[in-house]
KOLMI-801350 format. One record per residue (C-alpha): z negated, y negated, x negated; residue in three letters. Coordinates in steps of 0.001 Angstrom, whole numbers, plus 500000, padded with zeros to 6 digits. Layout:
<nodes>
ZYXAla ...
</nodes>
This chain:
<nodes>
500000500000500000Unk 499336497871497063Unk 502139495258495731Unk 502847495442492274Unk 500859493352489509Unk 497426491549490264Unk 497653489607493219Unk 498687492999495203Unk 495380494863493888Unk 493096492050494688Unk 494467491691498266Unk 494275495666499036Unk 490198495113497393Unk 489568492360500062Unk 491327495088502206Unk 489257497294501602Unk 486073495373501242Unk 485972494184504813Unk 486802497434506154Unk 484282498990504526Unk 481597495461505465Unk 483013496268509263Unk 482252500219509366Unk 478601499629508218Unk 478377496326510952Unk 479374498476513195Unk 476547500781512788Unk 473910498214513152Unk 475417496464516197Unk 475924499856518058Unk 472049500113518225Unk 471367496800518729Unk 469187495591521792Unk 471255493880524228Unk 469199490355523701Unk 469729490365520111Unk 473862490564520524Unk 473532487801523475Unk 471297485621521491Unk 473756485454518668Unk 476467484675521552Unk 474245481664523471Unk 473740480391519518Unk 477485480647518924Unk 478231478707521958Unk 475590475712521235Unk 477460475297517497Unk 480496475079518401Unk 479891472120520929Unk 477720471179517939Unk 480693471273515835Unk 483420470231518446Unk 484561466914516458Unk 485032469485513163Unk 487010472287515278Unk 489573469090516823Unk 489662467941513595Unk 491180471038512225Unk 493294471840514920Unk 494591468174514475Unk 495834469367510604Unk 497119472606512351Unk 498842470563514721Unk 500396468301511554Unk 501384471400510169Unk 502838473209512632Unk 505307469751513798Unk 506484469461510316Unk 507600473282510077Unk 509664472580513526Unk 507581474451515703Unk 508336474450519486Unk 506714472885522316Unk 505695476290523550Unk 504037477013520683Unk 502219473646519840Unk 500821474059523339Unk 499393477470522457Unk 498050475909519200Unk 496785472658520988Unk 492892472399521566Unk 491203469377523095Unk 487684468758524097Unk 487919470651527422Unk 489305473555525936Unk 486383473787523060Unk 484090473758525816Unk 485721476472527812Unk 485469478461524516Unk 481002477610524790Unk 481478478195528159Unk 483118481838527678Unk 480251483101524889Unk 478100482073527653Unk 479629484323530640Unk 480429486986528036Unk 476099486969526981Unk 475518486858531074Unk 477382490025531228Unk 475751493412531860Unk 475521495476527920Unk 478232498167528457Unk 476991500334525293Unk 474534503072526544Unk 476058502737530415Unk 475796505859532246Unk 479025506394534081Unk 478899509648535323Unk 475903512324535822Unk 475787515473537326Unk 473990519074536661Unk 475047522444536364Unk 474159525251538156Unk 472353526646534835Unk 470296523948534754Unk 472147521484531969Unk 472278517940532999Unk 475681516005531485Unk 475965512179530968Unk 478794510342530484Unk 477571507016528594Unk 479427504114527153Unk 479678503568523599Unk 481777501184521308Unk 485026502089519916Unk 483917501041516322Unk 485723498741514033Unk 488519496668515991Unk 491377494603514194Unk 492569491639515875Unk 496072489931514936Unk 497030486390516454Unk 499245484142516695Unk 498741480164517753Unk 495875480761520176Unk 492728479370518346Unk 490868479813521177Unk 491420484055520771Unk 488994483895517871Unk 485914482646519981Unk 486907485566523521Unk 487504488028520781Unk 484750487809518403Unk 482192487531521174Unk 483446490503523514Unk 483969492844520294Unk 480068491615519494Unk 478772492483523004Unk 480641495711522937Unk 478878496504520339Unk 481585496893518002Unk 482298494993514633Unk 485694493237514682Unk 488322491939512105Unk 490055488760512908Unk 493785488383511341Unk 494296484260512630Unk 498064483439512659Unk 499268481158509693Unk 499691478362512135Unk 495789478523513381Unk 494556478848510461Unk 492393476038510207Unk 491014475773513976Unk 490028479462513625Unk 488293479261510268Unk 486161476505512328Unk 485774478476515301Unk 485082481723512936Unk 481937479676510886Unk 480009478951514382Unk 480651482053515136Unk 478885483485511921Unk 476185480671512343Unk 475328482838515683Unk 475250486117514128Unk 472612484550511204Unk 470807483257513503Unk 470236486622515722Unk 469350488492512490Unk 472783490778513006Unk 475164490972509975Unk 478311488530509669Unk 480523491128508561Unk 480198492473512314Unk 482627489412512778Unk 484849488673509712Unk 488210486768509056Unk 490600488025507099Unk 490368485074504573Unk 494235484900503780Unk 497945483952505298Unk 499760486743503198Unk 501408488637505474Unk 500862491768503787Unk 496769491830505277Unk 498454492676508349Unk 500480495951507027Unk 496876496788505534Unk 495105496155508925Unk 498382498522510659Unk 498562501643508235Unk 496264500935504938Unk 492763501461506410Unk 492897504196508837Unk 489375505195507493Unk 487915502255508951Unk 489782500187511336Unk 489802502394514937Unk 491920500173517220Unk 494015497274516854Unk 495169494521519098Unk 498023492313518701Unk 497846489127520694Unk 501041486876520238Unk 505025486418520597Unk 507335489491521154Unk 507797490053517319Unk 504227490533516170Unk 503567493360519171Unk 507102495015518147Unk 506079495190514662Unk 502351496399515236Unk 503413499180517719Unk 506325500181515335Unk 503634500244512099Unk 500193501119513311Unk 498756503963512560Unk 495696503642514662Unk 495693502989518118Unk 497018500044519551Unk 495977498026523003Unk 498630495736523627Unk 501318494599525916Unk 504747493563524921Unk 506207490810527503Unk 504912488912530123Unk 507570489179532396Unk 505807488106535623Unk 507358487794539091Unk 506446485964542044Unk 507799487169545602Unk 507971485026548826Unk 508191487098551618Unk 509740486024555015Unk 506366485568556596Unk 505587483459553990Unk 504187480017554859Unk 506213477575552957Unk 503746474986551310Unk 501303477876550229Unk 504217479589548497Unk 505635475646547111Unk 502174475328545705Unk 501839479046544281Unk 505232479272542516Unk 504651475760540973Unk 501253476793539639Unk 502447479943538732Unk 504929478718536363Unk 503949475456535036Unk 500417475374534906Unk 500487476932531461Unk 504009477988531073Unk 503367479440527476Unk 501043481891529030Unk 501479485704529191Unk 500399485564532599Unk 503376482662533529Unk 505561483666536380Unk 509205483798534826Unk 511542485198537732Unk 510916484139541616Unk 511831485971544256Unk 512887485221547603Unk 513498487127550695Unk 517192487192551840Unk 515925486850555617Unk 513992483407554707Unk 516696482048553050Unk 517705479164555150Unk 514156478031555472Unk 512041478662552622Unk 514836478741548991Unk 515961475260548866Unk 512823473297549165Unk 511640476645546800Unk 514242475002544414Unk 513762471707545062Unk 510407471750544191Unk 510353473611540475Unk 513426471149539784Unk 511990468217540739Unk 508423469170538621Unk 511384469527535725Unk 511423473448535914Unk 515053474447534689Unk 516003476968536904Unk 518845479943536376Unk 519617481356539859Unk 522487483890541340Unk 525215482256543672Unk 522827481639546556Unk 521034479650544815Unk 523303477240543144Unk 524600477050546400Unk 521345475811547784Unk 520981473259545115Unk 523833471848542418Unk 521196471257540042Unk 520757475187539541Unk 522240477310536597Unk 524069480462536612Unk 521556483585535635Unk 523009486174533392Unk 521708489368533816Unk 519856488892530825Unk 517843486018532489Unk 516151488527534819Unk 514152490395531865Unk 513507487542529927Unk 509949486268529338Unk 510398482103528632Unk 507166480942527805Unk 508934477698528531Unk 509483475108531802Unk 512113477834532623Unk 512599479908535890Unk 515165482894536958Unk 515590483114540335Unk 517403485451543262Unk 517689487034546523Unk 516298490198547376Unk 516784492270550164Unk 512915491974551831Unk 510531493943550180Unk 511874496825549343Unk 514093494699547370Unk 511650493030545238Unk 509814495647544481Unk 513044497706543357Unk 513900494588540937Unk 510655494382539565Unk 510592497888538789Unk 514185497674537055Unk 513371494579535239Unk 509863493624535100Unk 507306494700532140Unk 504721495786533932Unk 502242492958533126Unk 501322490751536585Unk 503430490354539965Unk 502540488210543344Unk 503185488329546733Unk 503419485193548998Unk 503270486261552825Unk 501018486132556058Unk 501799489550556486Unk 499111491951555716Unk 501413494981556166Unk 504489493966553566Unk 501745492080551497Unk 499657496161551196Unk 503979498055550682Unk 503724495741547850Unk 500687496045546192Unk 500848499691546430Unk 504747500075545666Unk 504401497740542479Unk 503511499526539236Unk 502081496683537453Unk 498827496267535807Unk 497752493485537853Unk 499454492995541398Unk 497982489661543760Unk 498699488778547220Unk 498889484905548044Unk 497654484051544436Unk 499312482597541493Unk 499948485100538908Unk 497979482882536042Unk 495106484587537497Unk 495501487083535529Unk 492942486494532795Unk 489617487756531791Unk 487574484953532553Unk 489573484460536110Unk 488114488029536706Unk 484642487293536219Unk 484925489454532713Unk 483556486383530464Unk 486556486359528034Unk 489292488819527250Unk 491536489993524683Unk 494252489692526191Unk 496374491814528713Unk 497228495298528606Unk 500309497279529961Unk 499013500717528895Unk 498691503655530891Unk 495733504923529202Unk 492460503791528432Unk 492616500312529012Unk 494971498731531504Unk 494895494540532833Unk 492670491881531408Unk 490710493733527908Unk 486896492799528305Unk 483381494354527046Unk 484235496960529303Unk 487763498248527818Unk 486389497819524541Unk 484288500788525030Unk 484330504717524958Unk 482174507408526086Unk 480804510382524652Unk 479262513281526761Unk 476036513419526220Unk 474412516831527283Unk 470474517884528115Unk 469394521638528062Unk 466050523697528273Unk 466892526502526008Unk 470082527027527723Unk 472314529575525687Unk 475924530921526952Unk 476256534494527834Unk 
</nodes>
C-alpha cells in the first residue's frame, strides 16, 4: 500500500497509527456508561458555540479557497456555514446526547423449551471510517452518533473542508477530554493526500470495520469499487415528487418548490416531478409556472413545453440524472401506476413523494415504491436524520441490508446473541 520513498512510509505509519489509536478507543467507549458518552456530547456542543467566530472564520478561508479553484455554486453551498448552521450543529450533539444509548439494547428475548434464555442485544460495529466531501457540518452528526454508538470513528474531511472541519474536529476533542473518554475515539485523518483514503478502503482491514462515503457521485463509485470492508452508502439522490389527480394544487405548488429549492445541493432534493396525465389541464402549468418563476430551469417532455415556452426539451438522460442544482426534469405519467413504473425504471432508490387527497392512491404508492424513504403530502427534504427525530445522521442509505434510510445511533449498531443456561448440555 505504501508509495515509494519516505513520504509514502510515513503516511501508511499515520495509517496505521490511528487505526490502531481507533481499535483500542473503541474498546473503552463500548463499555462506557451512557452519561459519560453524552457528557462529552453536551460539552462538545457548548465549545463549539464557544468557538463559533473561529469555525466561520475557517470556513471563510475554505470558502476563499474553494472560489479561487472554480468551484461551483452547488458545491460552495455545501461548503458554506453561517451562524445558524453552527448552531444547528450544537443543537444536533444535543438531540443526539437526548437519545436513548443503543449499546446493550435488548431487541429480542425469548426461552427455549430446555430452559436457555437467548438475548439479542445491541452492540457497536467497532471502528468506522468516514470520507467527505464539502459538508463541514458531517464532522460534528458523524463524530457524535459514532461516539453515542459506542463506536470510535475516523474522519477523512474533503480537501475543500479542510479547515472548517479541523475546527469543528478540536471542539469535538475538547468534549471527549472533558468526559475523561480518549480522543482517538474521534480522530481526523490529519492530511489532504489522497492516498489516506485508499488506506482507509483496502490498507487497514485489521482495524477499520465499516466505511461510509458521504459526497458527489465519484467518491461513492470509487469507495464501493475499492473497499474492502463494508460499505453503508448510497450512490444518487435521484428523488421524485408525484402529484396525483386528487392533488390539491397550492399544497403540491408549495411541496414541489420546497422540495427542490430549499437546499437544491441536497441528497434528499427532488430532481424529476411528476404529474398525473388526468390533472393535466389543471394542475402542470401553474406546476411549471411556479419552479420557473422561483428560477428553477426546467427540462420537460412535449406536454410540457407545450404548457409553458419557457420549458426545455428532456433527453432521456435527464430522467436519471441527480442535479444538485436549481434544475428540474419533468413529465406525464399515466396516474399512478405510471409513476411508480418510472420511478422504478429510473429512480435510485433514495426518497420519493406523493402529493394527493387520496388516501387510497397515496397507500398503492407507498407500498408499490421500492425506495428507502417514501412520504405522502411531504417534501422529500425530509428525508434527514434530524427531520426523523434521530439527532443527526450520516447520511442516507440505499442498501438492502443492515441499514436502510437516514444512518443514526441506531444503524450504527450490531447485535450479538447473547445466551443464559443452567447446566444445559446438548444431547
Amino acid at each position: 500500500m505504501s508509495r515509494p520513498g519516505a513520504e509514502g512510509e510515513a503516511l501508511g505509519a499515520t495509517m496505521q497509527r490511528l487505526g490502531s489509536q481507533a481499535v483500542a478507543a473503541a474498546r473503552v467507549l463500548a463499555r462506557a456508561p451512557r452519561q459519560v458518552k453524552d457528557a462529552a456530547l453536551e460539552q462538545a456542543a457548548a465549545v463549539i458555540r464557544a468557538r463559533a467566530a473561529a469555525i466561520l472564520a475557517a470556513n471563510g478561508r475554505d470558502l476563499d479557497a474553494a472560489r479561487a479553484r472554480g468551484l461551483g455554486a452547488a458545491l460552495l453551498e455545501r461548503l458554506l456555514l453561517d451562524a445558524s448552521r453552527v448552531e444547528a450543529m450544537a443543537l444536533g450533539l444535543e438531540a443526539i446526547a437526548g437519545l436513548p444509548d443503543p449499546v446493550g439494547a435488548v431487541i429480542a428475548e425469548w426461552t427455549r423449551p430446555n430452559g436457555l434464555v437467548i438475548q439479542r442485544v445491541r452492540v457497536p460495529l467497532g471502528v468506522i471510517a468516514i470520507i467527505y466531501e464539502s459538508r463541514p457540518n458531517v464532522t460534528a452528526d458523524a463524530g457524535g452518533l459514532c461516539l453515542k454508538s459506542g463506536n470510535a470513528v475516523i474522519l477523512r474531511p474533503g480537501s475543500e473542508s479542510v479547515q472548517s472541519s479541523a475546527a469543528i474536529h478540536a471542539c469535538l476533542e475538547a468534549g471527549l477530554e472533558a468526559a475523561g473518554l480518549p480522543l482517538a475515539a474521534i480522530q481526523r485523518v490529519p492530511t489532504t493526500d489522497r492516498e489516506a483514503v485508499r488506506y482507509l478502503l483496502a490498507g487497514m482491514t485489521d482495524s477499520v470495520d465499516v466505511v461510509v462515503p458521504r459526497g458527489g457521485k465519484g467518491l461513492i463509485e470509487r469507495v464501493q469499487r475499492e473497499a474492502r470492508v463494508p460499505v453503508i452508502g448510497h450512490l444518487d439522490g435521484n428523488c421524485h415528487v408525484y402529484v396525483d389527480r386528487d392533488a390539491d394544487l397550492n399544497m403540491a405548488r408549495e411541496i414541489v418548490l420546497n422540495a427542490k429549492l430549499r437546499r437544491t445541493g441536497v441528497c434528499a432534493a427532488a430532481e424529476t416531478l411528476l404529474v398525473d396525465r388526468a390533472a393535466a389541464a389543471t394542475l402542470l402549468a401553474p406546476l411549471l409556472r411556479a419552479l420557473l418563476d422561483a428560477g428553477c430551469e426546467v427540462r420537460g417532455d412535449d406536454a410540457c413545453r407545450a404548457a409553458d415556452a419557457r420549458v426545455r426539451a428532456a433527453s432521456e438522460d435527464d430522467w436519471y440524472t441527480e442535479y444538485l442544482d436549481a434544475i428540474i426534469a419533468v413529465r406525464l405519467v399515466d396516474g399512478v401506476d405510471g409513476a411508480i413504473e418510472h420511478i422504478g425504471r429510473y429512480g435510485s432508490a433514495h426518497t420519493e413523494s406523493i402529493v394527493t387527497a387520496n388516501d387510497a392512491t397515496a397507500e398503492r404508492f407507498l407500498d408499490g415504491v421500492d425506495s428507502a424513504i417514501v412520504l405522502h403530502n411531504a417534501s422529500t427534504q425530509f428525508a434527514d436524520g434530524g427531520e426523523f427525530g434521530m439527532g443527526a445522521e450520516i447520511g442516507i442509505s440505499t442498501d438492502k441490508f443492515h441499514a436502510r434510510g437516514p444512518v443514526g445511533v441506531e444503524q450504527l449498531t450490531s447485535y450479538k446473541y447473547v445466551v443464559r443456561g443452567k447446566g444445559q448440555v446438548r444431547p
